[in-house]
N, C-alpha and C positions, 0 to 999 in steps of 0.2 A: 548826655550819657544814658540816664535810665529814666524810665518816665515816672513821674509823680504822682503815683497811685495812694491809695488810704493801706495799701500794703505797703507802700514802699518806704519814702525819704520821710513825708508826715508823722507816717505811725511809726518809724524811729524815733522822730525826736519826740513827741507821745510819748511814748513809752519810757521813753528815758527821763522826761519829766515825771513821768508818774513812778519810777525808782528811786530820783531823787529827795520825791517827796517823803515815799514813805524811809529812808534813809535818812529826814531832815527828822521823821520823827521818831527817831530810835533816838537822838539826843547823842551823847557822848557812848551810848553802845557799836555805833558805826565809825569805827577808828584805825582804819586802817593804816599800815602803815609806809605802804609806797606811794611816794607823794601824787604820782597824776591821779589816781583815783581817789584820790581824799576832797570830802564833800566840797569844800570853795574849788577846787581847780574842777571836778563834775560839774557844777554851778556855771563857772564859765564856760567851759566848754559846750555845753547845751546852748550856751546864751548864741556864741558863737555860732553854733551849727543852726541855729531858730533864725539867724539872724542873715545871713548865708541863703537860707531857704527861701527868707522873704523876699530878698534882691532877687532871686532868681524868679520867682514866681511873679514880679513886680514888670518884668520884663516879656516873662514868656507870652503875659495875657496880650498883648500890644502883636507879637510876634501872630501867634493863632490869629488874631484880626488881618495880617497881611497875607497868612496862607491860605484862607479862604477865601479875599479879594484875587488871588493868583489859581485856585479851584474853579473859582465862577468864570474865568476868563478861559481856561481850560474846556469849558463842559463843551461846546461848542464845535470843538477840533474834531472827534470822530468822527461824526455828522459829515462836516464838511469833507474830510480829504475822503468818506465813502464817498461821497456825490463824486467830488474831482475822479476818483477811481473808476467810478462806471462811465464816465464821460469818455476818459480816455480809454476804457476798453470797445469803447462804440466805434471806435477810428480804425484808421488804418496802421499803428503802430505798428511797428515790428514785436513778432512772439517775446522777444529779448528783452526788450525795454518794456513790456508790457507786464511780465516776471518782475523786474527788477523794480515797477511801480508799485506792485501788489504788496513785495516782500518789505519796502518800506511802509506803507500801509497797516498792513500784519504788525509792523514793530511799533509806529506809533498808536495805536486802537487797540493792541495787544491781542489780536485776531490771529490764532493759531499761533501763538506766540511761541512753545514752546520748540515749530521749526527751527526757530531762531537764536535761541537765548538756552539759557542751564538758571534753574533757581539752586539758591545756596542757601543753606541754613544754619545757627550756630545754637548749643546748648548752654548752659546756664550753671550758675552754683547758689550756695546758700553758706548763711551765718554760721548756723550752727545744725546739729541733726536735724531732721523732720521739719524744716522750716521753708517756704515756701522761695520761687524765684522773684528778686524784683521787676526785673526787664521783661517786658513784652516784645514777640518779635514783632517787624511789620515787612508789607514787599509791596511793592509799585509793580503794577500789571503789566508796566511796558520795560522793567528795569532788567539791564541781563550785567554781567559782571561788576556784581554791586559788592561783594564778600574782600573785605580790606584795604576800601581806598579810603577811609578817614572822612566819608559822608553816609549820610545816611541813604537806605534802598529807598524811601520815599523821592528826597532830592534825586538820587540818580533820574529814576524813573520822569520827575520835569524833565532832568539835561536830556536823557534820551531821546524823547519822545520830540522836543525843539530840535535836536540834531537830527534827527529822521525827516521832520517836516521840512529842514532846509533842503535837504537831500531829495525830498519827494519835489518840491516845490524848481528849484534847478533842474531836476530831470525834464519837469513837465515845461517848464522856460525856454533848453535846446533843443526842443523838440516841438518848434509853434506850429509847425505845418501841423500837424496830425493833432495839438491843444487847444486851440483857440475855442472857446463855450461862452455865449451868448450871455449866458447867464451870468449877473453881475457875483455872484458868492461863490462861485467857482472861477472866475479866471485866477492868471499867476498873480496881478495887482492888488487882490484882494487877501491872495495866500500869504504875498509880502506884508501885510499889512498884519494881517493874522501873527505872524512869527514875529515881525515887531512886538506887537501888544504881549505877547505872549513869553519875549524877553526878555522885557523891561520888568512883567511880573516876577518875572523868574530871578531878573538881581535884584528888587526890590526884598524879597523873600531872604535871599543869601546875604546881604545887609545888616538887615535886621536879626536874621541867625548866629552875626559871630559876636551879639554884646550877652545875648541871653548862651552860649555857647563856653561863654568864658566866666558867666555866672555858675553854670553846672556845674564847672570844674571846682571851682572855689568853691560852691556849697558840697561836692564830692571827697573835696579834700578835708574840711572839716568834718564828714562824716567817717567815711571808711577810708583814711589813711591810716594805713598800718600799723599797728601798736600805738600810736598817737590821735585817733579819728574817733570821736564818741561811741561809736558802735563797737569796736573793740575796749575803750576804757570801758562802757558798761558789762560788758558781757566779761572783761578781767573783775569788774568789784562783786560780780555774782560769783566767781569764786570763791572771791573773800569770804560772803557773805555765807556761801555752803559751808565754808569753815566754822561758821559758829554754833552750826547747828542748825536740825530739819525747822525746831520752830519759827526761827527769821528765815530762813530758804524758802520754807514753803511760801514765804509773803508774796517774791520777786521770782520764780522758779518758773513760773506761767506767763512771762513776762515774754518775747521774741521779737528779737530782731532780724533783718535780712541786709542781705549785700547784693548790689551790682553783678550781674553775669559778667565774668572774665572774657575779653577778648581773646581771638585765637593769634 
């Protein structure tokens, strides 16, 4: 959902242990009177959301190790399908097919990209006034209708960029009279081979995304769910606690939390 910054889900639960605390040392002066913000059910609920966080993080590190082993295997593609590109612009191809190589080219190298594609962008909210966004955007070079399919603009940008290369690699296949290149890193045998390795990264990656995927959620839902989520109890017992008075307010007053940007 949102990435795990020292702004973000950490310095939630931070902070909300460090409310707890000083809550644990007001003694019997913090006594509120609706149960889920009363100090043992805060107690758990922190435990919970602390604990939530660690599974998730327990998993993402494993994940970032396969998306940079699927990065490394990427670096290479540009390089290649320009060489293939100028190869077959040396031919006799027709003007047509010679377009239509270019423009997949453009989409997987992200070369003139914006011919091709529309980037989309979405804004963000916050906890409470003046407080800062959790989520960072991000966009894949080669990503184009990435805004609301329930993956992220990064993944797209692999799936695209593999879908292009199938596409450039077939055109360059029915077309061997005018493709055939001596050169071993440039024929279509080498290209299949390419888009293999380069698929296999790619469900390797997707794999591993949906246990650390389903952690998010779980640690999402112990934070900011609704009325029920630590970041709402905390910021309901700073109520309370405005109610006693500026001298315990001013304790916890400087105290902020943030929430998740809202999907559109």
């Amino acid at each position: 959902m949102a990435s795990n910054s020292e702004t973000g889900h950490d310095k939630n639960i931070a902070n909300a242990e460090t409310m707890i605390l000083i809550y644990t040392g007001w003694g019997g002066n913090y006594a509120p009177g609706t149960a889920s913000i009363k100090l043992p059910q805060l107690v758990a609920k922190h435990l919970a959301a602390k604990t939530k966080n660690k599974d998730f993080n327990d998993l993402d590190a494993p994940l970032k190790v396969i998306e940079d082993a699927r990065r490394v295997k990427y670096e290479p593609l540009d390089e290649v399908v320009r060489g293939c590109m100028g190869i077959y612009e040396s031919s006799d191809a027709g003007d047509g097919l010679i377009k239509n190589a270019r423009r997949l080219v453009d989409l997987i190298t992200g070369d003139n990209v914006s011919k091709h594609s529309k980037k989309k962008g979405k804004g963000g909210g916050t906890a409470e006034g003046g407080e800062g966004d959790l989520n960072g955007g991000t966009n894949g070079g080669a990503a184009d209708d990435a805004a609301g399919q329930g993956v992220s603009v990064s993944q797209q940008s692999f799936d695209k960029r593999l879908e292009h290369l199938y596409q450039f690699k077939q055109l360059l296949a029915a077309d061997s009279a005018n493709y055939a290149p001596v050169e071993a890193n440039r024929t279509v045998a080498f290209l299949d081979g390419l888009y293999d390795s380069l698929d296999t990264a790619n469900t390797a990656v997707k794999a591993a995304k949906i246990p650390v995927d389903e952690a998010a959620d779980a640690r999402d839902l112990e934070l900011y769910e609704p009325e029920l989520g630590l970041v709402d109890l905390m910021l309901r017992s700073k109520k309370y606690v405005k109610g006693l008075g500026d001298a315990k307010y001013n304790a916890v007053k400087g105290i902020k939390f943030t929430k998740p940007e809202k999907e559109d």
